[in-house]
N, C-alpha and C positions, 0 to 999 in steps of 0.2 A: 264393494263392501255391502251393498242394498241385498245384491245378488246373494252373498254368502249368507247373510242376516236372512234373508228369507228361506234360503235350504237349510239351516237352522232350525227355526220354527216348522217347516213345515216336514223335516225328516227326520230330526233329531230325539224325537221326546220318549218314544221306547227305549232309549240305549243309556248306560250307564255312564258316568265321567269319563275315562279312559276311552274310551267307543266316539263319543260327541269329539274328542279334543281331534281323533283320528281323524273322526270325519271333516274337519271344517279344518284341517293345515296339511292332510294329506289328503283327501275328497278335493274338497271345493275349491278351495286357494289354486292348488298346484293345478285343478285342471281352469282355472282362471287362468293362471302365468301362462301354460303349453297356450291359451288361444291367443296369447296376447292382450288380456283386457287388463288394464289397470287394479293394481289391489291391493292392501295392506296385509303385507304377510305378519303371521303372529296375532290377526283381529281377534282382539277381545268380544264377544257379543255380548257378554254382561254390559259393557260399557257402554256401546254402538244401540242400545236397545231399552236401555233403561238408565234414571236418573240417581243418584245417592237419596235423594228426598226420598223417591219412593220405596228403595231398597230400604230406608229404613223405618218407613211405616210397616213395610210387611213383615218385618221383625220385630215390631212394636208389637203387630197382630198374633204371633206366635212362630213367625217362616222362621226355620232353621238360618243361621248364617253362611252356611258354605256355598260354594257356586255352582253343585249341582242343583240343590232344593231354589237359589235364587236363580237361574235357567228354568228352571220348574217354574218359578211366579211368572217369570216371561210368556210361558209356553201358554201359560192358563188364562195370562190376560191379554195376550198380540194374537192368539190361531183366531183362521177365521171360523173355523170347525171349532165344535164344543168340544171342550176337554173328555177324556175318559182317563182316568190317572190308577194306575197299579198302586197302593198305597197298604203294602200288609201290618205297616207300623202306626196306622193312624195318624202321619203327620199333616198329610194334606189336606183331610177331614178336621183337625182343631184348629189348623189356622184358618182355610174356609168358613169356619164355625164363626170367626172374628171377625174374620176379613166383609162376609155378606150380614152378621146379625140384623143391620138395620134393612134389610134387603128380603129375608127368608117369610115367609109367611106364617102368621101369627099361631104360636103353639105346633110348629112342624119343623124339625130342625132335618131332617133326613127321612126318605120316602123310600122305603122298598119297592124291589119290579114288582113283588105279587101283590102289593098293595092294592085291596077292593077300591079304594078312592085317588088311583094313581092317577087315573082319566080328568078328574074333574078339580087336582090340583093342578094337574098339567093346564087346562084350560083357566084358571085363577089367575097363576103367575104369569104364563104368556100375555095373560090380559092388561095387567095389573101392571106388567116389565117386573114382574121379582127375579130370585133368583131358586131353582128349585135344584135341590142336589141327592139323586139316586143312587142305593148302595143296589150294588148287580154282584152277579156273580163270573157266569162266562157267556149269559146267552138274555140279550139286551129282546123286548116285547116290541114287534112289528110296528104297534099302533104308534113308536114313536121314528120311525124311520120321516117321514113328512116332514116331521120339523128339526131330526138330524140333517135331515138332504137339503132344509131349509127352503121349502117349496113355498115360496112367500105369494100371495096372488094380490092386488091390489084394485080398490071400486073406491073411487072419488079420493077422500085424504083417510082412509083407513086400509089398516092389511091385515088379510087373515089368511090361516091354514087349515088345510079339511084334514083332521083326523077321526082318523073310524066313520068317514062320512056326514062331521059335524063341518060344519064351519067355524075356527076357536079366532077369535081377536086376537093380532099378533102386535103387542110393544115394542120395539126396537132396542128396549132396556132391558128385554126378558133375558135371561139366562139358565142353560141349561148344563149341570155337571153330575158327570157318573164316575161314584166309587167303586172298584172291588178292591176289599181284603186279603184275597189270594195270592200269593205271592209270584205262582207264577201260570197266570191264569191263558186259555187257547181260545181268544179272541176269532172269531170267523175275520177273511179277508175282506169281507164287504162291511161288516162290522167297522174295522182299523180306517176302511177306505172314509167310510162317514163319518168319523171323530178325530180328534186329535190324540193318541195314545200317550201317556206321559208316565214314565217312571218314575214314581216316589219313594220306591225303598231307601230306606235309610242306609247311608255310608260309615265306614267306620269313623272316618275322618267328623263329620256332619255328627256323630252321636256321641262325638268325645265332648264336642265342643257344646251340647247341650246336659251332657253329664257332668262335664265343668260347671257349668250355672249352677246346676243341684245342688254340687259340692260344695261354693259357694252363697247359695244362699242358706245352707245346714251350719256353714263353719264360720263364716265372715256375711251376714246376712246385709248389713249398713254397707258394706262394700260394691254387693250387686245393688240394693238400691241405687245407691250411687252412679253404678254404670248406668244403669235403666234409666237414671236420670238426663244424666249428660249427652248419652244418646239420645233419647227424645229431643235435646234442647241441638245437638249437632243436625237433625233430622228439619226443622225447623228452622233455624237459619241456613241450611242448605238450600230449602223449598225458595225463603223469604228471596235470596241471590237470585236463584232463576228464576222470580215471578219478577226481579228488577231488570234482570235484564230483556227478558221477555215485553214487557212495558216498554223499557226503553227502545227498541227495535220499533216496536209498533209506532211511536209517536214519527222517528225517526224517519220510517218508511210515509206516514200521513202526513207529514209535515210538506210544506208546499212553499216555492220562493227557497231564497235565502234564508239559512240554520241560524247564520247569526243571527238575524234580522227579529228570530221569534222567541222576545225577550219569557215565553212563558216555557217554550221549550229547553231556555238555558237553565231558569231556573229548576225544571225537571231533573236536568240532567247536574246541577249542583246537587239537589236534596238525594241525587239515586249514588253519589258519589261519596259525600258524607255517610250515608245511611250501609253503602258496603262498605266503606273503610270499617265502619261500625263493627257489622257481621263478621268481618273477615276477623277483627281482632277478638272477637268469641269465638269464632272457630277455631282460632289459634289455642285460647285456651282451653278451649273443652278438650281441643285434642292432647295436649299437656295432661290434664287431668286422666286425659282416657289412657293414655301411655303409665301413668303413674299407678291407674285402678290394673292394668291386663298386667305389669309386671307384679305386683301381688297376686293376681290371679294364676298367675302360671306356677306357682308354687306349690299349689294344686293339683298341675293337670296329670303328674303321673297318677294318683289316683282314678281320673277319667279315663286316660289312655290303657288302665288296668280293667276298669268297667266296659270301655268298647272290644277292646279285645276276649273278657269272657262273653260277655252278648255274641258277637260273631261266632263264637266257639260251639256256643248253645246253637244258633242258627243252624251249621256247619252239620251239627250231627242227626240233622232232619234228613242230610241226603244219607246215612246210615239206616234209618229205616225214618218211615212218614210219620209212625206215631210220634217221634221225639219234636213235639211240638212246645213250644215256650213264649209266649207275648214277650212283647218288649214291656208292658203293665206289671209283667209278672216277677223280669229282672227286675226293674223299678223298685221294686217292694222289698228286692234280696239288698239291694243298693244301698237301700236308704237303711236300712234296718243294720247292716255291716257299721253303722255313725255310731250306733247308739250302743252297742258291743266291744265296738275297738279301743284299746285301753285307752286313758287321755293320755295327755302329755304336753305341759308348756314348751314343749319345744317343739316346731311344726315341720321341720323333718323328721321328727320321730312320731309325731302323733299321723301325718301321712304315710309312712313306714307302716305302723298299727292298722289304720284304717285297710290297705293293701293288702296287708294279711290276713287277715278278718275277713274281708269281702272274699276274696280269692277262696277260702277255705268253705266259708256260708255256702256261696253257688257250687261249688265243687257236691258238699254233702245231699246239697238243695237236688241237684240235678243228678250225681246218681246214684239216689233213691228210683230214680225212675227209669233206669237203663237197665238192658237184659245184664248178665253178669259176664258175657263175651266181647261186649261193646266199652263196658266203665274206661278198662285200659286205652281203648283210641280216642275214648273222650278227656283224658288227661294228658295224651299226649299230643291233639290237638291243642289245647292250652299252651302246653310248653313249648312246642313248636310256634304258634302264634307270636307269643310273648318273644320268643330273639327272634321274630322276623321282625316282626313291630319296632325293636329297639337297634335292628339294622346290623346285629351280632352274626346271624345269620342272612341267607339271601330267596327268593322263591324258590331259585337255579338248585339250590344245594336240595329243597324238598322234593323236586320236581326228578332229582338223582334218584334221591333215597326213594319213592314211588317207584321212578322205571327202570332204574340200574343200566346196563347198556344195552336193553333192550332196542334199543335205535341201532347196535350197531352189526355190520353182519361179521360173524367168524373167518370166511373169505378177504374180507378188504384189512383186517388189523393185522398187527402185526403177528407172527404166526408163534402158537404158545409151545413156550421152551420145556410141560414136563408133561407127562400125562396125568398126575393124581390128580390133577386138578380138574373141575368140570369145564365144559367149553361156555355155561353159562357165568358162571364165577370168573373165569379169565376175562370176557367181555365186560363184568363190570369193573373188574380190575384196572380194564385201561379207560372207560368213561372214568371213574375215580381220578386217574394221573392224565386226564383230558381238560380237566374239569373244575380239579380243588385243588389249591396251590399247595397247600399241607401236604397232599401226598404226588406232589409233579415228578417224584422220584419214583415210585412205589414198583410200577413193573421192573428197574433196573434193580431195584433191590430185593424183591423177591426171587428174584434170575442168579444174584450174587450170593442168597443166602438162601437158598434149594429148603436145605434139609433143617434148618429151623422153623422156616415157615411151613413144611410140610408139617412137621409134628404139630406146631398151632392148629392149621387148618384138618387136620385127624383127629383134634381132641375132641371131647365127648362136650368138654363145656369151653369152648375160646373165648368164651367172653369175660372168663373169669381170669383168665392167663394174662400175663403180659402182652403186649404185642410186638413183635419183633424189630427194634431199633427205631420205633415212635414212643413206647413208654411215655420216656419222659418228657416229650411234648406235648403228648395229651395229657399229663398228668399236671403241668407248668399252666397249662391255658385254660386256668379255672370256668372261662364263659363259654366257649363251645368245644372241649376238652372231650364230656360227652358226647355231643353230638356227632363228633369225628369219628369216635370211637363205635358208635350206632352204626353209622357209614360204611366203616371198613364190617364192620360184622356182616349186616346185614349184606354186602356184594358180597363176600365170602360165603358166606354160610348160613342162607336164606334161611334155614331151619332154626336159629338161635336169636332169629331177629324180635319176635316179643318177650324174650326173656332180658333181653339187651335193650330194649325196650324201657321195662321197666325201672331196669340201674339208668338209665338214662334221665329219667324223671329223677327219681333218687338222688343222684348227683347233683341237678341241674339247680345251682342259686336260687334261680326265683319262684321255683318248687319246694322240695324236699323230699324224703321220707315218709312222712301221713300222709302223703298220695297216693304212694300203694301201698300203704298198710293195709289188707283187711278192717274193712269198716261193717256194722250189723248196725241197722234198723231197727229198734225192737217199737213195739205198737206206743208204748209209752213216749218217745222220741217223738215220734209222729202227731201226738199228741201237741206235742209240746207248741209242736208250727202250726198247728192248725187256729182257723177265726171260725166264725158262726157263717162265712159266707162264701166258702170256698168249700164246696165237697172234696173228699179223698176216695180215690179209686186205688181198688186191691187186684193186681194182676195175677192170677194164680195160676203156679206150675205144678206140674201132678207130683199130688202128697199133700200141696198146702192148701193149709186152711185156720184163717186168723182169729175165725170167730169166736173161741174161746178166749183168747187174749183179749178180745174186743171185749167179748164180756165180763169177764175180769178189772178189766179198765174201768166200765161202765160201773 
């Protein structure tokens, strides 16, 4: 278990949830079993590595609660290498901010590489044991490889390290952590080799459950106080238990002679026995109470689960072109702002109803305003796509079709196609379709059966408007991915009519509609409207335009 716990910390910290789980139950474990060394299959390292007390001081500090971000805290306080943490969402950097305050040196919360005075706070804190925390980019300044490589040299009861030819006083309490913002930043190998690499982008999972808090402390404020309370006091007698049993081992282990015999030890071991009974029947209740606060909380969370899913959506369309860049600050702002918009209503399914709408539509306008006029369409239909994967309506499997169609598969090995109008690319998606989605398991035996119907379908100038050939009224019956079936068959059929079908897709789709693809226009006055004193607006111009008369007009 030591074994796994250490190829954990020491390989895990670039890779995301999914990645880490692979690595440490099909990596490590299994090649533990093949040697025969004893192991616990299934080890948690959250639990094997860290204690509840401190899990939840670090989320007293600000750490997110999911188990990638708390892996993260592990990463950042067990390597023996200095952290270097990928962090494009600033979560690392505000809970560090809490976690070190009393630690950072006085009036310097973060030190840039080009920093003129990097040298001589570097030599402070090392001196001092503070902790000094570096925003980088991709390319870390030589002069601190020394005390990355941790070159410690030691003369009587002091240690120091020669940087740039100095000799700097080295504390054993000093600490050294580096940020970048980048999301996906190219680290040199010797770089990775001297630090400990940690990804801290934020998960979707991880940003619901702090968009929940939001939500919570806008709409039922006394609620999350509340939690924040009980947690802290759960955090607290959890510490109090294992500082008793801790104690009690040690007296246990010094104790000399006969246990009976050492009437001061019994009485220890009454007062520690009493005093957990104690603890334990607070714990009992706080967790009562915490059960009683998260099921009002959850009442909530489709809201959150609506705000991680457009976030991600916004991310998603940075790999469509680079400009399309968005802080998570920036959603924040679209979030919060969607509260104060959305209609009320005493009734909290329907005022969360409201709130969903609202938000959904704000980001939707928010964002694009700032997309080429090619792209708006994938960016809505990244949403909706999201949205029933999210709520499990649809699967990745069914998106991962619709992308490759059966591109995977060759015209040689399927089954051999029974007409000619058809293309030999369209047949192959035909049969991944009835490989693949149980809706249409039938679909090649029935277009074989019904030739000359579905040729004229697939000859028509618009299919997507047509019926379709003896699915109708299944896809018209299964109001939740009705559409999207309907996308499916089009688009393997009739790759040319797939953004048109597309669109009716949105259209359709419940937790859409309509005003998605409506034509929507910007005018400078709108613009206005969002605008503060401390956010510039930038005007992208294509040949012809030019807003400046509106602008001044406005003015």
């Amino acid at each position: 278990d030591c074994a796994v716990a250490c190829a954990f910390v020491s390989y895990c910290g670039p890779f995301n949830q999914h990645y880490r789980n692979m690595l440490i139950n099909d990596g490590f474990t299994t090649d533990l079993v093949k040697h025969k060394v004893p192991v616990t299959t299934g080890l948690n390292v959250i639990s094997f590595l860290v204690d509840e007390g401190t899990i939840g001081d670090w989320q007293l500090q600000g750490l997110p609660s999911d188990a990638l971000s708390i892996q993260n805290g592990i990463l950042v306080t067990r390597s023996a290498r200095f952290p270097l943490m990928v962090d494009p969402q600033n979560q690392a950097v505000a809970w560090l901010l809490n976690r070190e305050k009393d630690n950072l040196p006085t009036g310097v919360d973060i030190t840039d590489m080009d920093d003129k005075r990097l040298k001589d706070r570097l030599e402070f804190c090392m001196g001092e044991g503070k902790t000094i925390i570096i925003a980088v980019e991709e390319d870390v300044d030589p002069l601190l490889d020394p005390v990355l490589e941790k070159r410690i040299q030691k003369k009587g009861r002091s240690s120091f390290i020669v940087v740039a030819d100095k000799k700097m006083e080295y504390d054993p309490r000093f600490n050294l952590m580096m940020v970048t913002r980048l999301p996906n930043p190219k680290f040199s190998p010797e770089l990775q080799a001297k630090t400990t690499l940690i990804d801290f982008t934020v998960t979707q999972k991880g940003l619901e459950e702090q968009l929940l808090a939001k939500v919570i402390q806008r709409e039922q404020k006394a609620l999350e106080e509340q939690l924040n309370i009980v947690v802290e006091q759960v955090t607290q007698n959890t510490k109090t238990l294992l500082k008793l049993d801790a104690d009690l081992l040690h007296r246990l282990t010094s104790s000399d002679g006969n246990l009976l015999d050492d009437d001061e030890l019994v009485g220890v071991l009454k007062d520690v026995k009493d005093t957990a009974e104690d603890v334990k029947k607070k714990l009992v209740l706080a967790t009562d109470t915490k059960t009683a606060i998260e099921t009002k909380r959850e009442q909530y969370r489709p809201v959150a689960t609506r705000g991680a899913v457009l976030y991600f959506s916004i991310v998603d369309m940075s790999n469509v072109n680079v400009m399309y860049q968005t802080s998570l600050k920036q959603f924040e702002a679209l979030f919060q702002k969607s509260f104060d918009e959305a209609e009320t209503s005493n009734v909290l399914t329907k005022r969360v109803a409201h709130i969903i709408d609202t938000m959904t539509y704000i980001v939707y306008r928010y964002i694009n305003r700032g997309l080429y006029e090619k792209d708006r369409l994938i960016f809505v239909f990244v949403i909706t796509t999201k949205l029933l994967i999210t709520a499990s309506m649809i699967h990745q499997t069914d998106m991962d079709l619709f992308l490759r169609g059966g591109a995977a598969l060759d015209i040689n090995s399927v089954a051999a196609k029974p007409f000619s109008w058809m293309s030999d690319e369209a047949w192959l998606n035909v049969v991944a379709l009835t490989q693949q989605v149980p809706s249409f398991k039938t679909l090649t035996n029935d277009i074989r059966t019904s030739d000359a119907v579905w040729r004229k379908w697939y000859e028509d100038n618009t299919p997507e408007a047509l019926p379709i050939p003896g699915y109708e009224q299944q896809i018209k019956d299964n109001k939740d991915t009705g559409p999207f079936l309907r996308l499916l068959l089009v688009r393997s059929l009739r790759m040319d009519r797939a953004l048109v079908c597309m669109a009716d897709f949105i259209y359709n789709t419940p937790q859409m509609g309509p005003r998605y693809v409506e034509p929507v226009t910007d005018t400078v006055e709108t613009v206005y409207e969002t605008m503060d004193n401390f956010t510039p607006v930038v005007f992208l111009l294509s040949i012809g335009a030019d807003p400046t008369e509106a602008i001044e007009l406005l003015a």
